[in-house]
Structures are given as C-alpha cells and as structure tokens.
N, C-alpha and C positions, 0 to 999 in steps of 0.2 A: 499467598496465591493458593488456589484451590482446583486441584483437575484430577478427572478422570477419567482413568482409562477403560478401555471397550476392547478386551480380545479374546478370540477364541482359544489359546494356549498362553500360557505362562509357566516358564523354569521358577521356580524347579518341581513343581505341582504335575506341569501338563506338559510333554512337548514333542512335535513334531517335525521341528526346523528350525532355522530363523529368528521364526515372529516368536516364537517360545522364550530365547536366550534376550533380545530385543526387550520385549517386556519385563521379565525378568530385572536384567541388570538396570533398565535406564530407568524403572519406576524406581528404584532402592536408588542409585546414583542422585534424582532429582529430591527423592525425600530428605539426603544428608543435606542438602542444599538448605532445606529447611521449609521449601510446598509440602505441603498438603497433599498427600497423593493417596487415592480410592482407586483399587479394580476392581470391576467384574469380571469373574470370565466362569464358564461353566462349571458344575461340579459333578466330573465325568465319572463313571463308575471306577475308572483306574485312579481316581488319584485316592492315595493311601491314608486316609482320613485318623487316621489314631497316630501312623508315623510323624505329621504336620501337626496335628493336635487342633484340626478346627475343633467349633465351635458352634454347636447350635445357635441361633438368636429367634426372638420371637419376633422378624420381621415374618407375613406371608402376606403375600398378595396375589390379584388374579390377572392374566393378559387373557388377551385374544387373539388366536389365528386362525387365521378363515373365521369359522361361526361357530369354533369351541374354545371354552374356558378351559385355558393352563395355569393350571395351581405353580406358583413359584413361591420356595423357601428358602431362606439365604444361611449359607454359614458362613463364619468369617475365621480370618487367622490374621492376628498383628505382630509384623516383626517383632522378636526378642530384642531386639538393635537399633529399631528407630522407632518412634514413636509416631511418624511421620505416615509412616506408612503402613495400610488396613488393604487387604484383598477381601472381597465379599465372591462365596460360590454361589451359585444359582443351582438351586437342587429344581429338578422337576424330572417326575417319573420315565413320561412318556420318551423324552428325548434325550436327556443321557445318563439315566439310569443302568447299570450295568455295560457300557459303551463307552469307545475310546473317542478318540477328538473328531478325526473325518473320514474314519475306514476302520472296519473288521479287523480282526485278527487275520483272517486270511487275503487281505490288500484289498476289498469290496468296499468301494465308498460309499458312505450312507446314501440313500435314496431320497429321505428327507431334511439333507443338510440344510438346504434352503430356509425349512421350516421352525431345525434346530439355531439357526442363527438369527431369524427372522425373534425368534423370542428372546436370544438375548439382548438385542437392539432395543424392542422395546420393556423391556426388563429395565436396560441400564438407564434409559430414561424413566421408566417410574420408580429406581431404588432412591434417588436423591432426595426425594417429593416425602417420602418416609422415612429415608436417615432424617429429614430439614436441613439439608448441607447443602450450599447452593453449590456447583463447581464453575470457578471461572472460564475454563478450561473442559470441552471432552474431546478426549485425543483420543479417536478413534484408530482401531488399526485392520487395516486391508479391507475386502470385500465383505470378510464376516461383522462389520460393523460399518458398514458405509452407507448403510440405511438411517442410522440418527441425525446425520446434517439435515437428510429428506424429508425426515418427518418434525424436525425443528421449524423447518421453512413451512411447510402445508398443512400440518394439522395446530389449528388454534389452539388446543388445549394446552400445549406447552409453553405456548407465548409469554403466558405471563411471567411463568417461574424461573423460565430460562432468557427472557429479556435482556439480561446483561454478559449470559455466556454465550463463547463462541466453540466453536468447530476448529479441529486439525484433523486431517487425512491422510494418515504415513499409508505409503504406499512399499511396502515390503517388497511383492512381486507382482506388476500388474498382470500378468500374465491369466493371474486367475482372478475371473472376476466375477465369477460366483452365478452366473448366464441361467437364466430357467425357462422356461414354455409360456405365452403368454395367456396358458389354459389357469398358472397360476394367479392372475391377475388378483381376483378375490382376497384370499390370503393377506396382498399387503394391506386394504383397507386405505388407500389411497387417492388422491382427487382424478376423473381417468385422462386430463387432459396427460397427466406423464405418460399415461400407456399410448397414446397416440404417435402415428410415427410423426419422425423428429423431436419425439418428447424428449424428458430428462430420463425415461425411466426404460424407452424403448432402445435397441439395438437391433435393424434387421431382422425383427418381426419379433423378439425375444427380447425380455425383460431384462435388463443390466445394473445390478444395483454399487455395481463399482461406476459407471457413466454418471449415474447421479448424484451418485454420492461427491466425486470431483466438482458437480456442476454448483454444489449445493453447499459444500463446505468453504467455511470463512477462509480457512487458508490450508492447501494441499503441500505434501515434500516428500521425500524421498532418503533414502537412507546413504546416499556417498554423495559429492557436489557433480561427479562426472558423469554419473547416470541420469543427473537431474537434468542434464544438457541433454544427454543423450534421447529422455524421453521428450523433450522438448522437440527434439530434431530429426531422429534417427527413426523410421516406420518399422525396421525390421526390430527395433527392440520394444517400441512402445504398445502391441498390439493390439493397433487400430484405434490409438486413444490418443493420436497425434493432435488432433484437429479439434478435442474435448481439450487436452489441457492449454492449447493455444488460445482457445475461446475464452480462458477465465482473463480476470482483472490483472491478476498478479501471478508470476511463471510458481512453476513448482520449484519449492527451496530442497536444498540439499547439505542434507549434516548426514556425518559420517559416521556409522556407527562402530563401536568400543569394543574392546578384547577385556575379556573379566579375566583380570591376572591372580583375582587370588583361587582360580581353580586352574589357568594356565601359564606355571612361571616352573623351567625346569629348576629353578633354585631352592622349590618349598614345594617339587610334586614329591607325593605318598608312593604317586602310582605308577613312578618308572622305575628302571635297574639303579641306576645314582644320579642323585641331585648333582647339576652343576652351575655356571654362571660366567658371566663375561669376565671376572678377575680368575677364575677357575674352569679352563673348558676341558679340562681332563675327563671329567665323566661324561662327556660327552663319548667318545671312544668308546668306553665301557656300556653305556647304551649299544653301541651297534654293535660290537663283537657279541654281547649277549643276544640280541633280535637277529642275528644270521644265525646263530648255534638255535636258538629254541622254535627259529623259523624254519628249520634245516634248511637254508639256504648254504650253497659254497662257502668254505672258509679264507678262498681267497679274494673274496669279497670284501674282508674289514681294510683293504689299502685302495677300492675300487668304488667310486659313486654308487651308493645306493639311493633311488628313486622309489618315493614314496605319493600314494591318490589315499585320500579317506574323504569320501564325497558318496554324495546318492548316485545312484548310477541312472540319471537320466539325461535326454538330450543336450538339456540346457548346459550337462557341464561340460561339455565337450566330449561325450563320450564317442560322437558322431565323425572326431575327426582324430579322436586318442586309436581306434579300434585300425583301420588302417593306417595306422603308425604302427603297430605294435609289434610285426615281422621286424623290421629294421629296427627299433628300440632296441628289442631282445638279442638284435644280432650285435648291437655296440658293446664295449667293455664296461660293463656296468648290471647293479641288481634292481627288483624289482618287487616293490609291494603294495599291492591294491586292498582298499579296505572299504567296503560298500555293499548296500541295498538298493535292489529300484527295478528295471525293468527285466523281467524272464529272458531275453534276447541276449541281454548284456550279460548276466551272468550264466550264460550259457558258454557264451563267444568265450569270457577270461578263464570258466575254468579248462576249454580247451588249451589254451596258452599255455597254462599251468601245467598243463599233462605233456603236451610238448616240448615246453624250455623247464623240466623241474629243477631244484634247486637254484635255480637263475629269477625263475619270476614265480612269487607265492600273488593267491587269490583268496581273501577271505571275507565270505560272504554276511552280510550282517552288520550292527553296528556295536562294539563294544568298546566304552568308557577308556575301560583301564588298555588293549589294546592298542583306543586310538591314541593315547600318551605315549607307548610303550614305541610304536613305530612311529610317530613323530619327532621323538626323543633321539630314537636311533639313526635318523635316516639322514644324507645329506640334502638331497633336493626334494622340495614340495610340489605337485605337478596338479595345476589348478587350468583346465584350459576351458573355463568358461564359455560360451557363443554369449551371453550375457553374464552381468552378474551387480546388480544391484548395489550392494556392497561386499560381501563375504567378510567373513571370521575369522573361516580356518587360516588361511595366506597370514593374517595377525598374530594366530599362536603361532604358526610355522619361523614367522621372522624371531618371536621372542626363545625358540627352542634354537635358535641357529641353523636352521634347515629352511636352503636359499631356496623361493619360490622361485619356481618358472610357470608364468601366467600372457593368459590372453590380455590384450592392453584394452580391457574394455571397464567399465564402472568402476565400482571399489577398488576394483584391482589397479587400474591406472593410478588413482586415489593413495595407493599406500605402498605400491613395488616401484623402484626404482630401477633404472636400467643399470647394468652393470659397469658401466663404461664411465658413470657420471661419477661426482665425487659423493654424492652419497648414495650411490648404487647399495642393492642390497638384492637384486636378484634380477631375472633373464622377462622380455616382453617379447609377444610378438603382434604383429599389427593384423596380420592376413589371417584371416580365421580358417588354415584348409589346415589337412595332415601334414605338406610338405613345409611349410610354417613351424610348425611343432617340432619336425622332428628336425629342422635343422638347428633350431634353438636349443632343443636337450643338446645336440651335440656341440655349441658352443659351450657349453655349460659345462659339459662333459671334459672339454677342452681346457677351461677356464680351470677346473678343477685339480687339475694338473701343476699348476700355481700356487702354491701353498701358504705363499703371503699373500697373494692376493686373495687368495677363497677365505685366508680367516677375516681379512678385512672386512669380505660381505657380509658374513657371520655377525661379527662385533655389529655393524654399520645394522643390520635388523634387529640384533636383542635390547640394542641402544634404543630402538623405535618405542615411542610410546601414543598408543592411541586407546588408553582410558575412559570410560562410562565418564569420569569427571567432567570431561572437555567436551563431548557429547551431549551432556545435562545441562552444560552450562548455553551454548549455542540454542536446545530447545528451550529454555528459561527465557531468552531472548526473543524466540520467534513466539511463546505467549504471548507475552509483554505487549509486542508489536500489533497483536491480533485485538488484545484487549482495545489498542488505541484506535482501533479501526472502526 
C-alpha cells in the first residue's frame, strides 16, 4: 500500500502542536508496518536543513495561485531506519522562505496562510505525477490540506492519475478551519457553483475549505473514538460542522492517537533528575524533591501533592474555568506548577498568583523540552481541564511518568483516564465543565492522595497503560483498506 501524507507541520522537522507529533510518529509507525509512506509538508525557513541533512533533488515544478506562477522545489530527507519512509519539503520563496509554520516570531499570523497552503495542496497533488508513484492513499490532515479531496472531485485533470486513489480527512481540531473572504474566490481556481451559498465551499458568505474538504473526502476521522461521537452530536464541540458531518454517507471514524514512548518513558529519559519505573519507583521522589529545591518551591512540599499544567494557555484548555479556581487551589495543602505559552491575559493573570502565593505556586512562561520532563517527572498530579480535546498526549506521558491525571471527561481524555474508583482507575474525571467541578475534583484527589496504597495503585495502573503509534497504525491500515474497497 502506498499513501500520502499532506501536512502543514511534522516533528521533528516543523512543529507547532499536535498535528506536528501526529504526523511525525504515525507516518514512521505505519512505514515499520511495511506501506509505502511519502510526505509533504513545507520547507519552512526554520527547519534546520544541514542538522536533518535534506537533500536537494532535481524535481521543480510550477503551480498557480490566483494568476501567478509559484516556482516549487523539493527537498527530501529518507529515514536512516526505514526505508519506508521519504518526506519531500516543498521550497518556494515567496511563502516560506525565512518563515515559521503560521505566525511570526512575535505571535502575528501570516496574512497569507490561506495562500501558503493553498500551494501546498496543490503541490502535493502534482508531486506524485513527477515522482510516477501513484498513492493509494492521500491522508490529508486538517484544514491546511482539506482542499485536495476538492480538487480531486472537480478538476478533471487529476482524474485519470488518481482514478484508483481515495481521500482521508483526519480532523486534528476542527475548530480551525482555515475561513477566508470570499474576495478570495479567484485564488482557488475552482468550479463557482462551490462558491454559491449552500455550496461545498461556501459558509455564511465566507469560503470554508475545512466544509468541503468533509464533503468531499472518501472517508473523514478523528483522532479519539469519543470525540468522534462527540462531533457527531455535540454543537458546542463541533463548531457548526454538526450538520456537514451528519450529511456524509459514512459517520466520522475515531482512532486514538499514540504516546511516542521512546522520547516519553521515565525509565530511559536523559532529561530528568533519575530514571525510574514500575518495578523501581524510588526516583520518582528524587525527581520532586529536586523540582521543589530548583523551583524554590517550599520544602515541605516533598510529603504534600504537587500539581502540575504544561499546556498552551488558551481557552480550549480550560484555562477559563482553571483561573477562578485558583484562590482555593492555592489555599489547599498542596504545590503548584504551570508551564505554558498562549494568550497575554493568561499569563498576566498566573504570574500574579505567583507573586502572591510564592513558593507554593511557580509560573513559567514558555515552552521548554527538557523542563517539561523535569516537572512531569517530578510532580504527582497532571491537571488537563480541557472544554474540549480531541485526543490529547500529554494526560499519556503523564500516566506513563506515574503522575495521576485529573481531566475534564471530554474526548481523548474520556478515551484513556479512568476514574478512580473503578478497578482500573488511573486518575480523577469531572463531567461538569465549570471551576466548581474542578476544584472539587483536585480536592478529592488531594484526599485520595492521602492513601498511599491506594495512590501507588493508580500510579502503577497508568504506567502499566499502553497507547503506542503501533496500535494506532494498525487501526489506520485498516480504515485504508476499507476506503480502497469502496
């Protein structure tokens, strides 16, 4: 089998979230399988081209958007590890040349992202056509490529070559779906009955190439099974695209995406204070008595729950309902440490906190690697309060370091945190999405913690958890298959 992929980020090259890590592990997961697997994704001015060791090749070709010729050049880099697998960058000047994925260095999002992904779309349909590799398979991901299913179905010229492949549409976060002016219209070079309202391409007077992209793709999914309900059913999570994915043939499928354990396993990290593991949980202790002394946090913190967030700091993750919680958090017997980037508001609000409760609650701004190991490692509870969340990662690493989540019971998170109470509990839920939800849940937790056979239980019962790229790979391998037969 032969597929590929279409995305705007991919670890360890490019990343910005998610869809980064996403691409990343489940292309290399499905290549050990033994597909065929090709990506595209741009070749940003940040990715470190001598570190990676691409590769010139003499593919060039030319696209169009709107009514000018974009020079595209490809470089490539093939794993050292599989053979399986080939990423191709897409060089072109204009668009991301000296430029990061979808914002400035100063948080300013491109003006012409639309146009920067509009060519990778149609890029990744004409790199095939000049490799001569047909893909059975293009697994498109999110809005930055939700335009190939649309131009598979409406423009003839693809028909012949891509006759026997079909279309997937992982929907990472629909939330963003890439929405422009419909003064863009031109640009896409498309039939105009889509731009008409109630087309595929219209929303509410504005062009949506996540709408059509659903409408138009052989088979759409989702990254956890509970979110793919959820978008099914649920209006406040699926953002207005309730009624789009009910209209297809077949519901959106849901696979759950994988924890890459050979960068997060505290038994073989570099980058904490001491490796530990389920037959050995001693350094786990030594992790957090080292993270309160180099945090100056209190010292009589190392026999007191310490609470630990490393999430971006914006709405979606509950920052809306963590913020008044955070009086009464900081009043409980217990420490506190935040680790994130995101909205000016937010990290206005924590580093107050921090200057009011010092040494009880640290705030550190930013996102750093080694860091986020270091306070993961160290901390007992992982504080994940979602309003959505598609799948989530981190709650994955946090089970396999022994640091019990407390999560909103919404998508992945439903998906992989078990309630406490159950016999394979492995950390705390709550159903109600407000502060008073939240914070009476830390204090069961709080409570729980207290128990000390029972808190290692939960410990053991998460690092025990295994949700692997393999299992992952194996379930997408399947919904090809299925797609193929269609």
């Amino acid at each position: 089998m032969k597929v590929l992929f279409i995305t705007a980020e991919m670890f360890p090259f490019s990343k910005v979230g998610g869809l980064g890590d996403v691409a990343g592990a489940l292309s290399e997961a499905l290549a050990k399988m033994g597909i065929d697997v090709r990506v595209i994704t741009p070749a940003y001015g940040i990715i470190d081209r001598e570190k990676f060791a691409l590769k010139k090749t003499d593919l060039c070709f030319k696209e169009v958007v709107g009514n000018k010729e974009q020079i595209c050049t490809i470089l490539s880099w093939e794993s050292p590890e599989n053979k399986n697998l080939q990423v191709y960058f897409l060089e072109n000047e204009q668009y991301y040349a000296g430029r990061n994925v979808y914002c400035d260095d100063g948080g300013l999002t491109y003006a012409d992202n639309h146009e920067r992904f509009l060519l990778l779309s149609k890029a990744a349909l004409a790199l095939p056509t000049h490799l001569r590799w047909k893909p059975d398979i293009l697994h498109c991901h999110d809005n930055h490529a939700a335009l190939v299913p649309v131009y598979l179905k409406n423009v003839p010229d693809y028909e012949s070559y891509y006759a026997n492949s079909r279309t997937l549409l992982t929907l990472h976060n629909i939330a963003y779906q890439g929405m422009i002016s419909m003064e863009n219209k031109p640009l896409l070079d498309l039939p105009d009955d889509l731009f008409l309202p109630m087309g595929a391409l219209e929303w509410w007077g504005r062009i949506n190439p996540l709408k059509a992209g659903i409408i138009y793709a052989d088979g759409v999914n989702t990254v956890s099974p509970t979110h793919a309900l959820e978008l099914m059913k649920d209006e406040t999570v699926n953002a207005g695209m309730g009624g789009v994915l009910r209209s297809r043939k077949s519901p959106v499928e849901g696979i759950l995406n994988g924890a890459d354990y050979d960068e997060w396993d505290p038994g073989k990290d570099s980058l904490i204070y001491q490796t530990y593991s389920l037959e050995n949980l001693k350094g786990k202790l030594v992790n957090k008595k080292t993270l309160i002394k180099d945090f100056n946090l209190k010292a009589e913190l190392v026999t007191k729950p310490l609470i630990c967030m490393i999430s971006r700091l914006v709405e979606q993750k509950g920052i809306d309902i963590l913020l008044p919680s955070m009086e009464q958090l900081l009043a409980l017997d217990a420490g506190m440490i935040i680790l994130g980037c995101g909205d000016d508001v937010y990290h206005t609000a924590f580093e107050d906190f921090a200057k009011r409760f010092p040494r009880k609650f640290c705030f550190l701004s930013g996102f750093k690697q080694k860091m986020a190991h270091q306070i993961l490692a160290g901390s007992d509870l992982f504080l994940m309060p979602s309003r959505y969340e598609p799948c989530g990662i981190a709650q994955m690493n946090a089970l396999k370091y022994g640091t019990v989540p407390v999560v909103h019971k919404t998508g992945g998170l439903a998906d992989t945190v078990f309630q406490w109470t159950t016999k394979k509990g492995n950390g705390f839920l709550f159903e109600d999405y407000s502060a008073e939800a939240l914070i009476k849940t830390v204090k069961k937790a709080i409570q729980v913690y207290q128990d000390k056979e029972r808190w290692q239980r939960l410990m053991l019962n998460g690092m025990r958890a295994e949700y692997s790229w393999s299992k992952s790979a194996a379930s997408y391998s399947k919904l090809y298959s299925r797609l193929l037969k269609s």
